[in-house]
C-alpha positions in Angstrom: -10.6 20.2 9.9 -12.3 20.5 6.0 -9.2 19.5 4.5 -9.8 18.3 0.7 -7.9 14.8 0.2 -7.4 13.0 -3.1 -7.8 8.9 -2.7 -6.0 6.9 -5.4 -5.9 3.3 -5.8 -2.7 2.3 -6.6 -2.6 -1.4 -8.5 1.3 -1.8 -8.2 1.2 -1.2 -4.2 -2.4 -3.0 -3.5 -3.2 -0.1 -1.7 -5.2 3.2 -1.2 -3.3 6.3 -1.3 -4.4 9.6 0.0 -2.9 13.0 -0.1 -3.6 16.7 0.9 -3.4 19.1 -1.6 -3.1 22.0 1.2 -0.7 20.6 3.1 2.9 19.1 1.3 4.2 16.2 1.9 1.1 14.7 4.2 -0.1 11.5 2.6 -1.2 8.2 3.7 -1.7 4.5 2.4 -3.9 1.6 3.7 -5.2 -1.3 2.3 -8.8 -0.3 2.1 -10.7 3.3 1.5 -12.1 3.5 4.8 -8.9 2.2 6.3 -6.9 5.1 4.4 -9.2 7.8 5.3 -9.1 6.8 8.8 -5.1 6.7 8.8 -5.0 10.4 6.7 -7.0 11.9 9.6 -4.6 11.1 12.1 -1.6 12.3 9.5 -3.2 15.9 8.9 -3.3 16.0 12.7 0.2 14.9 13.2 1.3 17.4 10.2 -0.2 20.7 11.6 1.1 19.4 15.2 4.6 18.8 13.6 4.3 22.2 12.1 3.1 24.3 14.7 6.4 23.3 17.1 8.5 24.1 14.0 6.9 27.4 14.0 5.5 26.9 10.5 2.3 28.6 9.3 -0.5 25.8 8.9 -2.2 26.6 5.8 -6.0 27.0 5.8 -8.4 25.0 4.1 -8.5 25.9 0.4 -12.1 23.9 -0.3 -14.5 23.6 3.1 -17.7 23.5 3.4 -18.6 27.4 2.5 -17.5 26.5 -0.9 -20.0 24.1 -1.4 
């Protein structure tokens, strides 16, 4: 899984937000960065799960480790 995330800190909510660009709508929060990372890795699994019973195409990695 060489899914790109972004990590924000977000004053207002005291948190870390994460999202992946590849895959909409899967984001996570926690209160610290190694706390959100942890959290988002469990969410990208839960979203291509979630997607695969629906029958939805899971997208591949747009940035992995080839690009570097």
């Amino acid at each position: 899984m060489n899914y790109c995330i972004v990590m924000k800190y977000s004053a207002k909510g005291n948190c870390y937000i994460v999202t992946v660009p590849d895959l909409p709508g899967c984001m996570a929060d926690e209160r610290t960065p190694n706390e959100a990372f942890e959290n988002v890795k469990n969410v990208i699994q839960e979203w291509i799960d979630t997607a695969k019973t629906a029958g939805r195409e899971v997208p591949e990695p747009s940035f992995g480790q080839d690009n570097f």
